[in-house]
MARRO-240806 format. One record per residue (C-alpha): x, y, z; residue number from 1. Coordinates in nm, 3 decimals, decimal comma. Layout:
<sites>
<px=X; py=Y; pz=Z; pos=NUM>
...
</sites>
This chain:
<sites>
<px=1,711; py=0,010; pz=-4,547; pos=1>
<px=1,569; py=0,312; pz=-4,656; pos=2>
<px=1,506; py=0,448; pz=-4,293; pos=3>
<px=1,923; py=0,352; pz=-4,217; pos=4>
<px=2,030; py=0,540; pz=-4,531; pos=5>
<px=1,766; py=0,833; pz=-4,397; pos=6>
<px=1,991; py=0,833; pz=-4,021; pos=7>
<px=2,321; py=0,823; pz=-4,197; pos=8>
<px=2,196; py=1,148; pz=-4,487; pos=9>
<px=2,115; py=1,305; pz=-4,142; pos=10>
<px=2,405; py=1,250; pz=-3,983; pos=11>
<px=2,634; py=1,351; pz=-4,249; pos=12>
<px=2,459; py=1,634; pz=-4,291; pos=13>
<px=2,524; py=1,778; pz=-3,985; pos=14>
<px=2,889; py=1,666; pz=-3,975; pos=15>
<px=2,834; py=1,378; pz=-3,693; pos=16>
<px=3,028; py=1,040; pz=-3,738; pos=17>
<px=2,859; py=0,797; pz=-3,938; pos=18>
<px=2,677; py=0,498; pz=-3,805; pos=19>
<px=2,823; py=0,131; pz=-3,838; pos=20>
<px=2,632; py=-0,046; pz=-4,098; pos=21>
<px=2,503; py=-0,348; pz=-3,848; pos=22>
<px=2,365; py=-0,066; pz=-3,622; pos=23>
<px=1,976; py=-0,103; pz=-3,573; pos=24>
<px=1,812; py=0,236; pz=-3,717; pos=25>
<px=1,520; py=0,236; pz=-3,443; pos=26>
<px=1,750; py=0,214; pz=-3,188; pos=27>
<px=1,942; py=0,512; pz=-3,341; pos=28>
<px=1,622; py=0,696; pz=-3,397; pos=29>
<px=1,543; py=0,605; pz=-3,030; pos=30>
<px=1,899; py=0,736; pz=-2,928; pos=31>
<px=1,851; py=1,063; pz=-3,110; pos=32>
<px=1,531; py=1,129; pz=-2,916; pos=33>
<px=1,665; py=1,051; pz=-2,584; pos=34>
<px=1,981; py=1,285; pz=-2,684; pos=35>
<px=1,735; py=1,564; pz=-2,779; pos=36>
<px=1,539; py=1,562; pz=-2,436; pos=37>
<px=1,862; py=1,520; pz=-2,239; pos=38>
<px=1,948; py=1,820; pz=-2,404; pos=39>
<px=1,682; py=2,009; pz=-2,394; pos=40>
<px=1,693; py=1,996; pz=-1,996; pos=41>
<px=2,018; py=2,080; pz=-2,008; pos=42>
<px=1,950; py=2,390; pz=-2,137; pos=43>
<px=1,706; py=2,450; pz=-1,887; pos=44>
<px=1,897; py=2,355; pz=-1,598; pos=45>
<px=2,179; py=2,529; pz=-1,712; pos=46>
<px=1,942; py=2,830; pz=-1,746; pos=47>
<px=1,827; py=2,830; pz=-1,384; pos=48>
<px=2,166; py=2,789; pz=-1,253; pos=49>
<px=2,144; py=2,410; pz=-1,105; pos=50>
<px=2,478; py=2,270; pz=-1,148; pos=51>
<px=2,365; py=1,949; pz=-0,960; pos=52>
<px=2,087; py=1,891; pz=-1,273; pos=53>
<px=2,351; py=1,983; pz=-1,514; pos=54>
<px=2,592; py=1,729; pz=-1,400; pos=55>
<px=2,308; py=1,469; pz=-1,393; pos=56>
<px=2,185; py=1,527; pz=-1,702; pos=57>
<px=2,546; py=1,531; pz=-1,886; pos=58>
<px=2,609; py=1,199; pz=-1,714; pos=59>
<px=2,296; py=1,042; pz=-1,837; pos=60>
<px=2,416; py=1,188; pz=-2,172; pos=61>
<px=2,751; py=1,003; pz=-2,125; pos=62>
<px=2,586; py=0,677; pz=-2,058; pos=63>
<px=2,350; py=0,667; pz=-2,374; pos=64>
<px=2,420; py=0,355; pz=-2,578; pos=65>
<px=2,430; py=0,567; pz=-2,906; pos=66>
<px=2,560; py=0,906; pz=-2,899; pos=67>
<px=2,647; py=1,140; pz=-3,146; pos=68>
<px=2,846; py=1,396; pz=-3,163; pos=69>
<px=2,721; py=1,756; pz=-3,151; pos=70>
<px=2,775; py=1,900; pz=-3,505; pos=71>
<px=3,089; py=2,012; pz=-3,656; pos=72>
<px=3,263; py=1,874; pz=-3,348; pos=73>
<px=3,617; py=1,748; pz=-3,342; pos=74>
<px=3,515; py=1,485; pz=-3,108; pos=75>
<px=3,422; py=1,138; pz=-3,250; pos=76>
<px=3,269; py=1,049; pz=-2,899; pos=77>
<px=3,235; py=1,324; pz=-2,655; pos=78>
<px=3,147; py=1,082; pz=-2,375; pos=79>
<px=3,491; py=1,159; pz=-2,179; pos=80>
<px=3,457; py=1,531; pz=-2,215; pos=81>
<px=3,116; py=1,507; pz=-2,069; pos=82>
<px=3,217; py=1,288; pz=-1,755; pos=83>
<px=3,436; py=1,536; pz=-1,763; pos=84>
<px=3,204; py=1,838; pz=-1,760; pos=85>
<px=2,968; py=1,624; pz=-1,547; pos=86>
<px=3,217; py=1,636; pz=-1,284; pos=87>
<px=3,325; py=1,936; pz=-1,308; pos=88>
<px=2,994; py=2,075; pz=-1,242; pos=89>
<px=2,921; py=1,860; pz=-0,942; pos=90>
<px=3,201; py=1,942; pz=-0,771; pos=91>
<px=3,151; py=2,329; pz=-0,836; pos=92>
<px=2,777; py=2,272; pz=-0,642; pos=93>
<px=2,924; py=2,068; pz=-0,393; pos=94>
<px=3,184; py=2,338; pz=-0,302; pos=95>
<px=2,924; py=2,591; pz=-0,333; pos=96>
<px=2,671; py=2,398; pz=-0,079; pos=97>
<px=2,976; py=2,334; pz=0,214; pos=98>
<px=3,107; py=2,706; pz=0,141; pos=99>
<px=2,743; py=2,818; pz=0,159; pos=100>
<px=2,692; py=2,580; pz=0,444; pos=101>
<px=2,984; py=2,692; pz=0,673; pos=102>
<px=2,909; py=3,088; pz=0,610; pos=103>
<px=2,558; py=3,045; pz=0,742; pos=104>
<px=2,624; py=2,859; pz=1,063; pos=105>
<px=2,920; py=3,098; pz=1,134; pos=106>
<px=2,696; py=3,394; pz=1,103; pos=107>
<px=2,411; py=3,227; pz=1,336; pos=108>
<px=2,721; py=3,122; pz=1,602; pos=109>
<px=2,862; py=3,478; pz=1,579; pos=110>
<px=3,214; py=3,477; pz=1,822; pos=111>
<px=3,271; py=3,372; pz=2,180; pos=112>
<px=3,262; py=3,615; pz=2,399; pos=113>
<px=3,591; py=3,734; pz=2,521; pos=114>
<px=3,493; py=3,834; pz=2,867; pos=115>
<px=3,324; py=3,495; pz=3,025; pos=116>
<px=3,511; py=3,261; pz=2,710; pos=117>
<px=3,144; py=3,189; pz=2,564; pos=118>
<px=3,082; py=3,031; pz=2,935; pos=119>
<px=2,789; py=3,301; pz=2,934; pos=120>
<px=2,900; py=3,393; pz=3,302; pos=121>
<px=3,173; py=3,478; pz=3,509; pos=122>
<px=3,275; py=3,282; pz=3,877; pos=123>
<px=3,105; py=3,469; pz=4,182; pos=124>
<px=3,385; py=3,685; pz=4,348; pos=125>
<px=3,198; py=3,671; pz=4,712; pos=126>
<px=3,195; py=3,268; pz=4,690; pos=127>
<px=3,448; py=3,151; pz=4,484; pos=128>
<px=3,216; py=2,928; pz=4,296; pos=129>
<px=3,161; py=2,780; pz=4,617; pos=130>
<px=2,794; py=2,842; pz=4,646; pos=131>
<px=2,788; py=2,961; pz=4,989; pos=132>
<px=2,958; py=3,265; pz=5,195; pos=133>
<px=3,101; py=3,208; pz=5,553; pos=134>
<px=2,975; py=3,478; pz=5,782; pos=135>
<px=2,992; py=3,571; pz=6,141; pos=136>
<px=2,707; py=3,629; pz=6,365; pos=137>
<px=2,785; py=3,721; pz=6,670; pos=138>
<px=3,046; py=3,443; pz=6,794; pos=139>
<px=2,931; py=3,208; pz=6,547; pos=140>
<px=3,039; py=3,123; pz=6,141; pos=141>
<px=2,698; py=3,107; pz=5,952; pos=142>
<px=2,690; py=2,983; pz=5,584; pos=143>
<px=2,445; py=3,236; pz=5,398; pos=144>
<px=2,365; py=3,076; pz=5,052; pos=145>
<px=2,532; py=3,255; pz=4,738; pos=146>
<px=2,463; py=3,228; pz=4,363; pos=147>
<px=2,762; py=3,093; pz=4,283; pos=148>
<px=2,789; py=3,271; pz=3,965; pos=149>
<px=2,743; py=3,634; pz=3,785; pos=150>
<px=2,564; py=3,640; pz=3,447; pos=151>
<px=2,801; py=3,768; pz=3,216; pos=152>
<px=2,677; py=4,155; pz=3,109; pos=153>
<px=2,872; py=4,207; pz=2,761; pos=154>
<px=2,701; py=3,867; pz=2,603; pos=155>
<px=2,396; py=3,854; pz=2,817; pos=156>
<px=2,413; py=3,510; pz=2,948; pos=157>
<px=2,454; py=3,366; pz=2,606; pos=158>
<px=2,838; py=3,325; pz=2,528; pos=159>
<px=2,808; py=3,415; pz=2,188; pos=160>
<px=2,836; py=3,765; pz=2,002; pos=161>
<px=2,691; py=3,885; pz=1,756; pos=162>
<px=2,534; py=3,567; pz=1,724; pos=163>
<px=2,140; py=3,539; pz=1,532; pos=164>
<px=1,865; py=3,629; pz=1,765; pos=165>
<px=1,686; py=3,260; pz=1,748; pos=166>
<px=2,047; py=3,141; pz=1,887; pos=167>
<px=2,097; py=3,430; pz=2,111; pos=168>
<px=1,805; py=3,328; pz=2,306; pos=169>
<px=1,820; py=2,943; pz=2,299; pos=170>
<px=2,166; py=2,937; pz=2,413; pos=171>
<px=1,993; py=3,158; pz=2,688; pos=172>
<px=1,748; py=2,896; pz=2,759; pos=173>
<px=1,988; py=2,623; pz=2,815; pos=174>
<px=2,248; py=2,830; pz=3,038; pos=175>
<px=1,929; py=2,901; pz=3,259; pos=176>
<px=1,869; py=2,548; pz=3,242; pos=177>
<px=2,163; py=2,471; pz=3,319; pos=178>
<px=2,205; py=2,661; pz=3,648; pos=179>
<px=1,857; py=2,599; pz=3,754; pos=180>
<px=1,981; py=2,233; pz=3,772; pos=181>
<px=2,266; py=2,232; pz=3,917; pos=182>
<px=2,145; py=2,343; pz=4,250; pos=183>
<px=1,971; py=2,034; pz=4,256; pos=184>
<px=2,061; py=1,697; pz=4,471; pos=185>
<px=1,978; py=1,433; pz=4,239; pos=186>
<px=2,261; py=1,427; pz=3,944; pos=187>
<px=2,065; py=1,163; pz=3,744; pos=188>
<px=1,711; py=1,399; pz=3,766; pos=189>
<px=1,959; py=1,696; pz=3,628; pos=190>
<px=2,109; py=1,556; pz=3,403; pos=191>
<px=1,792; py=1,411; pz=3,220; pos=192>
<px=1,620; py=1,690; pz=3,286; pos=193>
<px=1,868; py=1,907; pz=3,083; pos=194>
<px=1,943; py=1,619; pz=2,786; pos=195>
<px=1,581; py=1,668; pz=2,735; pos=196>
<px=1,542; py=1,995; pz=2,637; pos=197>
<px=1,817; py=2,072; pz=2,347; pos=198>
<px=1,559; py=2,075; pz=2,097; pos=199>
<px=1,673; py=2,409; pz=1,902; pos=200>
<px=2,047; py=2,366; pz=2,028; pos=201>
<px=2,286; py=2,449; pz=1,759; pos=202>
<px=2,571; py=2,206; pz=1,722; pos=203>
<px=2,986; py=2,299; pz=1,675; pos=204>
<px=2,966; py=2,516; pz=2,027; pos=205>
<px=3,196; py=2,390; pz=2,305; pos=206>
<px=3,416; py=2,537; pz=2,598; pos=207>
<px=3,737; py=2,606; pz=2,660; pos=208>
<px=3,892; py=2,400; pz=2,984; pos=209>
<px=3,556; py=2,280; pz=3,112; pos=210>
<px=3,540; py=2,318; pz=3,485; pos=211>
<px=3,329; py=2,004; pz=3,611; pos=212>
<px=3,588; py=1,746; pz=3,394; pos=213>
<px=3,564; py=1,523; pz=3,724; pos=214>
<px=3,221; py=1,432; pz=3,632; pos=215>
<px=3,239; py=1,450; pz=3,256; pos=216>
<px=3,465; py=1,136; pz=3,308; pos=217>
<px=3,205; py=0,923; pz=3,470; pos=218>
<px=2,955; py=0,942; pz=3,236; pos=219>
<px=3,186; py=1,061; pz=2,944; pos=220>
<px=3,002; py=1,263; pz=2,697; pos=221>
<px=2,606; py=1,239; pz=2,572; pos=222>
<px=2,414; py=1,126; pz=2,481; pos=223>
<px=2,334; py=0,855; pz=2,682; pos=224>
<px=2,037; py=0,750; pz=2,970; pos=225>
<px=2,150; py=0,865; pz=3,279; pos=226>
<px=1,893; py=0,552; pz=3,439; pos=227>
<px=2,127; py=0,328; pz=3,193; pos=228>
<px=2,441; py=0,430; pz=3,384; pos=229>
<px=2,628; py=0,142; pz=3,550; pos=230>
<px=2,515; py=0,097; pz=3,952; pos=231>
<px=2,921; py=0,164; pz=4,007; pos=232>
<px=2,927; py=0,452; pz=3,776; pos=233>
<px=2,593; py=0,598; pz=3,958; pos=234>
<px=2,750; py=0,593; pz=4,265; pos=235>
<px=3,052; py=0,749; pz=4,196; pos=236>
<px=2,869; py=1,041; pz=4,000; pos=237>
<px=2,644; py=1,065; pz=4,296; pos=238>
<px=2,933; py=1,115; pz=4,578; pos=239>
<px=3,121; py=1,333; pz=4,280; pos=240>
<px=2,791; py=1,553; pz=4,217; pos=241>
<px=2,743; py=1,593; pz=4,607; pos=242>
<px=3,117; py=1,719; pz=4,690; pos=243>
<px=3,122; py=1,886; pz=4,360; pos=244>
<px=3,065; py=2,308; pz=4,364; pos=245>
<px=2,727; py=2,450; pz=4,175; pos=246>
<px=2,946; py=2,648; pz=3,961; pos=247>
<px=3,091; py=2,298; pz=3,837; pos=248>
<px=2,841; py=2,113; pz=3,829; pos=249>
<px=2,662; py=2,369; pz=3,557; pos=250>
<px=2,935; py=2,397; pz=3,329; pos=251>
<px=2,915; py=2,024; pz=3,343; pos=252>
<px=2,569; py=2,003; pz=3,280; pos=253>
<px=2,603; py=2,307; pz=3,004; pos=254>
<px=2,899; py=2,110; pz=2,816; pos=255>
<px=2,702; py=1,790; pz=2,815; pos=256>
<px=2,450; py=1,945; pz=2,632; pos=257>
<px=2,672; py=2,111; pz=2,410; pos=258>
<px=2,791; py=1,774; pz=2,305; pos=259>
<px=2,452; py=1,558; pz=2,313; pos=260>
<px=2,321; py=1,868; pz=2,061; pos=261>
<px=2,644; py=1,802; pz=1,851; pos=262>
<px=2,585; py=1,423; pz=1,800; pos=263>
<px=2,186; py=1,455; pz=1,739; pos=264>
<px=2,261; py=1,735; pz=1,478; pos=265>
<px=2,551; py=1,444; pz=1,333; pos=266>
<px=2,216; py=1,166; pz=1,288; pos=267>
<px=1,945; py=1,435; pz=1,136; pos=268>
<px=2,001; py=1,196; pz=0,844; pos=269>
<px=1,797; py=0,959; pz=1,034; pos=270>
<px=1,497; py=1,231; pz=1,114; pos=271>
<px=1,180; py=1,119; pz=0,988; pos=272>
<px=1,246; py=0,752; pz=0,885; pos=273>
<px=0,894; py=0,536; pz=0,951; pos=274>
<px=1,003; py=0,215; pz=0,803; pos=275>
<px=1,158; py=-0,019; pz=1,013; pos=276>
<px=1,376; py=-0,274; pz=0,775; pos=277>
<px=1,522; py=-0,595; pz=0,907; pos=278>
<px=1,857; py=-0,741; pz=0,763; pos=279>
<px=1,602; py=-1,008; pz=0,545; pos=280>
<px=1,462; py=-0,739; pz=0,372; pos=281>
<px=1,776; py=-0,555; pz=0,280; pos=282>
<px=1,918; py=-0,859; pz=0,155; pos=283>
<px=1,606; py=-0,950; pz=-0,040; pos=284>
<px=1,509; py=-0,612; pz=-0,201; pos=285>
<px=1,877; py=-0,484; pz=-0,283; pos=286>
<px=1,855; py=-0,395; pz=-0,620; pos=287>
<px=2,234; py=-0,410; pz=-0,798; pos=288>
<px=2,379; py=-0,082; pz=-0,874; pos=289>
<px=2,717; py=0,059; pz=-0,931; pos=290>
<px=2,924; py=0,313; pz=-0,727; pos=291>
<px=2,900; py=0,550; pz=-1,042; pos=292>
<px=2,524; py=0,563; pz=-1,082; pos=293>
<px=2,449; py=0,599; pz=-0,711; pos=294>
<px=2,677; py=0,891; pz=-0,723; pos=295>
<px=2,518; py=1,064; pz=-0,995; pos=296>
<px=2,137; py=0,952; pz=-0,927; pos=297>
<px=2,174; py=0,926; pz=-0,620; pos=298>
<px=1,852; py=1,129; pz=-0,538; pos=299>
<px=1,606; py=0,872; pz=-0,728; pos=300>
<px=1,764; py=0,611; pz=-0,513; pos=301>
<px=1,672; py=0,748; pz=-0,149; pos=302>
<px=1,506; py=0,517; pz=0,086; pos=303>
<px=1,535; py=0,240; pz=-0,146; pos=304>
<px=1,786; py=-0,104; pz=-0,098; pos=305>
<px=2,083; py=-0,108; pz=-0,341; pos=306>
<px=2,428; py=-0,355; pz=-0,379; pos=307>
<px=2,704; py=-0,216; pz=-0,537; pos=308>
<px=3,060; py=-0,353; pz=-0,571; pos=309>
<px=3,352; py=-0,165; pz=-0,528; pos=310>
<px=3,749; py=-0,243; pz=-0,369; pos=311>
<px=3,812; py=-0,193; pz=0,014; pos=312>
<px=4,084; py=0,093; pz=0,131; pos=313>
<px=4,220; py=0,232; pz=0,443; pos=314>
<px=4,060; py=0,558; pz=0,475; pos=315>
<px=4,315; py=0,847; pz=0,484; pos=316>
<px=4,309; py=1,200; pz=0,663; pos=317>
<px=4,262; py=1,349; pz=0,337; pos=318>
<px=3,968; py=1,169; pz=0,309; pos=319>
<px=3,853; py=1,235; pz=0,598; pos=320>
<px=3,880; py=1,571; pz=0,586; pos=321>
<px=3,688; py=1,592; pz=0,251; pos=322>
<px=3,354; py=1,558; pz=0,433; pos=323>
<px=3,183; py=1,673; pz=0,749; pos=324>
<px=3,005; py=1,345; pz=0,854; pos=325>
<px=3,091; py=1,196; pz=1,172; pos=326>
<px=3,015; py=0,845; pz=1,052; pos=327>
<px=3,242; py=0,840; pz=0,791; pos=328>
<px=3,578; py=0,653; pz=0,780; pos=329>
<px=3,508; py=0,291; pz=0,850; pos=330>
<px=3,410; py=0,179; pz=0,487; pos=331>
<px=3,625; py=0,360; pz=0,223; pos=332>
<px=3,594; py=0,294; pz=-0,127; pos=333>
<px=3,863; py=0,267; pz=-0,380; pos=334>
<px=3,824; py=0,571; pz=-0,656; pos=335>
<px=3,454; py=0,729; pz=-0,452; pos=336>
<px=3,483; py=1,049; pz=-0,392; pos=337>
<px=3,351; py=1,097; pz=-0,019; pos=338>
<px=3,147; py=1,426; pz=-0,124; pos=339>
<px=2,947; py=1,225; pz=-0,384; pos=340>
<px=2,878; py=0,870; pz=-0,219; pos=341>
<px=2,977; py=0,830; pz=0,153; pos=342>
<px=2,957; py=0,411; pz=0,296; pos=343>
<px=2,950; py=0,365; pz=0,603; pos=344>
<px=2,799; py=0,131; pz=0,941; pos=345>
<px=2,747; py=0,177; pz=1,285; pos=346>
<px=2,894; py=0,061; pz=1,587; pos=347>
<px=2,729; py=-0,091; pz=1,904; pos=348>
<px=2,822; py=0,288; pz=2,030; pos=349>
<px=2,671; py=0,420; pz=1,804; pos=350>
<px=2,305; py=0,241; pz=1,803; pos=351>
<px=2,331; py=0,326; pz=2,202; pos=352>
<px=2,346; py=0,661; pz=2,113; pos=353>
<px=2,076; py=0,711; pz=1,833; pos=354>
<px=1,886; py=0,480; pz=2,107; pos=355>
<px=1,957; py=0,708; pz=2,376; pos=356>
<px=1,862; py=1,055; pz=2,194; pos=357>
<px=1,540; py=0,829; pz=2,038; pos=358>
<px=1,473; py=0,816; pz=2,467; pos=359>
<px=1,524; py=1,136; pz=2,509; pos=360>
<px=1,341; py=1,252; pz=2,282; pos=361>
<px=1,582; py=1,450; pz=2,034; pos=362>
<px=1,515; py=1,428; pz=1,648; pos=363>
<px=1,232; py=1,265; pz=1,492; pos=364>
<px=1,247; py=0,931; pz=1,589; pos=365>
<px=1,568; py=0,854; pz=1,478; pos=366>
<px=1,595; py=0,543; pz=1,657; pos=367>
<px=1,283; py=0,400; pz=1,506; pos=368>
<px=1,480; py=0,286; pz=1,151; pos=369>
<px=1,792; py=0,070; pz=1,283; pos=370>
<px=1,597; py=-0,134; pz=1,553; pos=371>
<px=1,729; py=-0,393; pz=1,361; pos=372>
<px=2,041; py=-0,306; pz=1,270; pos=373>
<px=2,309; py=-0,580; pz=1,295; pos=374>
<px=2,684; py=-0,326; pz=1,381; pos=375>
<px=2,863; py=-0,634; pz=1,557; pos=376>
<px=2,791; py=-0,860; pz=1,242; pos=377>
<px=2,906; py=-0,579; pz=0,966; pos=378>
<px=3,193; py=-0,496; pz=1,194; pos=379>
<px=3,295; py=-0,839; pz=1,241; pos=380>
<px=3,307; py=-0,902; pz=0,846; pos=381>
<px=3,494; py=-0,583; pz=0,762; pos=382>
<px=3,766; py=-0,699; pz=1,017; pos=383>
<px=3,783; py=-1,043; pz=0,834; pos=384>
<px=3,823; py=-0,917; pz=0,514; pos=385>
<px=4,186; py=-0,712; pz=0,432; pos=386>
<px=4,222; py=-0,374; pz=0,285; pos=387>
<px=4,236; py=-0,394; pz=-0,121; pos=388>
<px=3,965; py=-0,640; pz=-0,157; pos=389>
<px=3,680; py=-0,614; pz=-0,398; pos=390>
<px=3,366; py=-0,632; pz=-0,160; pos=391>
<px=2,987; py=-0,623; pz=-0,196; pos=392>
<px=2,804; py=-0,439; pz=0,014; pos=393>
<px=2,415; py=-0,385; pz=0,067; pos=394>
<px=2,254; py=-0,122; pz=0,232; pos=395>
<px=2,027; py=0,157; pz=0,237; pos=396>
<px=2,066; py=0,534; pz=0,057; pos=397>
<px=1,944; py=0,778; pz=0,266; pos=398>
<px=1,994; py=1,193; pz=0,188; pos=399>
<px=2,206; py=1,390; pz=0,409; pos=400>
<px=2,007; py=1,679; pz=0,533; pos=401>
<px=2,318; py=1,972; pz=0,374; pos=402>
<px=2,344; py=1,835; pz=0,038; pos=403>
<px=2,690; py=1,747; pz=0,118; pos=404>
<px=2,769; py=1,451; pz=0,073; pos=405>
<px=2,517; py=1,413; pz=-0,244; pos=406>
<px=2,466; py=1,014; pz=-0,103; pos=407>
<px=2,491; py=0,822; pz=0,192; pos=408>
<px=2,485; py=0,447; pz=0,225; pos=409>
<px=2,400; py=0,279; pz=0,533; pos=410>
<px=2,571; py=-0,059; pz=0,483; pos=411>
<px=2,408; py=-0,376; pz=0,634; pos=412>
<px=2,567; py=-0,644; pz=0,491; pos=413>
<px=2,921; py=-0,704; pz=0,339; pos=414>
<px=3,070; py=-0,965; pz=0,193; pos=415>
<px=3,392; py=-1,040; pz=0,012; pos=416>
<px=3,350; py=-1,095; pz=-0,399; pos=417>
<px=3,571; py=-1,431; pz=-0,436; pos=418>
<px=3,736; py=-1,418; pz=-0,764; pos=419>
<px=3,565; py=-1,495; pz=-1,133; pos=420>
<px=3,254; py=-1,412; pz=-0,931; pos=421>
<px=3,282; py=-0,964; pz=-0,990; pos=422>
<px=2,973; py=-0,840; pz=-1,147; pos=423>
<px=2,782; py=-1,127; pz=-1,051; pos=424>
<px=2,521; py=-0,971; pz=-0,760; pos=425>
<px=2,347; py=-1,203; pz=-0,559; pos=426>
</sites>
């Protein structure tokens, strides 16, 4: 009694609402104390300048079972201007990260340059592209063999301007690469022999009107093995390559790789993953969650196996647009914002390609963590269950290498939540 009347002096000293009298006074003691270390590091994260703490640390605030007011405040229960707050702060960081984000791979891309069209060369004007020159000796044509191509002198064989040295010369690299390659007979030995060597690559490059599109649509675009090709499809690349002209063949071979590099950069979310779940395990170690605290601690939640409810939607261009992650779009959550918590599975597609660049050896292993991965199974379930149903889903968070979005859940099991049974994870 006398430690309740102690909490409620306090309280009305400072001008905070009063306590109800059936209120425990440890746990408002205990609620105090948390209040006062929540706000002590949000002073210091507000000191250092990171909003992403702040907004974590006023949502943790927000959740407390007991808070009081700060004193002399108008507000009886400042958790909505918190949430609020917490919000508001998040999505200030998040803007700052993609604006950030964007600036600094513009700067390292520089411009196209205007004189090849970022092809890093222009078409030989002996040959025609052809490769070869028709000469007479004597009373007799000869061929005489011809590059095929000039290196372009205002971007230096890169296709870029004003682009960052490290870029400048890797881009270099690959059109050499490229060239070197497409002198050469055997398409399949090419082709893997430039898929396997983007390492460095930067991704959100490609060319305008690729020559070569004859090719491109018999293997359509990487990754993928070229030994994994179709016999049919080999064969008709083969005869393609062989009546094909070296200057098309390496913009073919230089656009390929502009695209493989694009996809690997897409799964660098997968980079360094050792552990190799199974669908068992997901299922077994999901710990229940909600959509809200994944958002907001989402960070303390990486690598581990959560279930969360939430209600199905279509997935609209405005969503879409309000995150750069090629994945997203098939799982779309009613009231998630995409930048904060992005769902999503994979397709058989997909695995081939995370298989295929795991082959190839681009990223770190990122094939070695969905060897078990089921995508027909989720894919099948998602098409059974309609659009506005509440549905369950289990998965694993993983980080997105930007920051942006703050979450990512790689769904392996959903399930529809039949009704009288939300809330109640299995």
């Amino acid at each position: 009694m006398k430690l309740l009347l102690s909490v409620t002096l306090f309280l009305a000293a400072v001008g905070a609402p009063l306590p109800a009298q059936s209120d425990d006074p440890s746990k408002l003691l205990a609620s105090l104390e948390q209040q006062r270390q929540l706000s002590h590091r949000l002073r210091e994260a507000r000191q250092t300048g990171d909003l992403q703490e702040v907004a974590r640390v006023m949502a943790s605030l927000s959740a407390l079972p007991h808070l009081v007011a700060l004193p002399f405040s108008n507000e009886d229960d400042p958790r909505g201007a918190l949430k609020a707050q917490a919000r508001e702060m998040l999505d200030q960081e998040l803007a700052n990260a993609t604006k950030v984000l964007e600036q600094t791979r513009r700067q390292a891309l520089g411009k196209a340059c205007t004189r090849c069209d970022g092809r890093a060369y222009r078409q030989c004007g002996r040959c025609q592209g052809k490769g070869y020159r028709e000469r007479r000796v004597g009373r007799r044509m000869r061929r005489i063999d011809c590059r095929a191509w000039d290196p372009c002198p205002v971007c230096s064989e890169s296709g870029r301007l004003a682009a960052d040295p490290e870029v400048h010369q890797r881009l270099q690299r690959l059109v050499l690469l490229a060239g070197k390659e497409a002198v050469r007979i055997d398409v399949l030995t090419a082709i893997k022999n430039v898929l396997s060597n983007l390492d460095g690559v930067p991704p959100g490059l490609a060319l305008e009107s690729p020559r070569g599109g004859f090719l491109l649509k018999i293997t359509g675009h990487g990754p993928f093995i070229p030994d994994k090709l179709k016999s049919t499809d080999k064969k008709k690349l083969k005869a393609a390559w062989l009546k094909s002209q070296p200057a098309d063949r390496r913009e073919y071979l230089y656009q390929l790789a502009l695209d493989t590099a694009r996809v690997a950069d897409g799964l660098r979310f997968l980079s360094g993953q050792t552990k190799v779940p199974t669908l068992a395990e997901v299922i077994k170690k999901a710990t229940p969650t909600t959509v809200e605290e994944l958002a907001w601690n989402g960070r303390s939640l990486i690598g581990k196996f959560v279930s969360i409810e939430a209600v199905g939607k279509k997935p609209t261009q405005e969503y879409l647009d309000a995150v750069d992650f090629p994945l997203a779009g098939r799982i779309n959550l009613d009231g998630v914002d995409p930048k904060m918590v992005v769902a999503f599975c994979y397709v058989p597609e997909d695995i081939e390609a995370i298989r295929a660049c795991g082959k190839l050896g681009i990223g770190d292993k990122i094939d070695r963590s969905v060897r078990s991965y089921p995508p027909r199974a989720v894919m099948k379930a998602l098409q059974k269950i309609g659009v506005g149903k509440r549905l369950r889903l289990q998965g694993r968070v993983l980080r997105h290498p930007d920051g942006v979005p703050a979450a990512l859940l790689e769904v392996w099991r959903v399930e529809e939540v039949a009704a009288g049974e939300e809330g109640a994870q299995r």
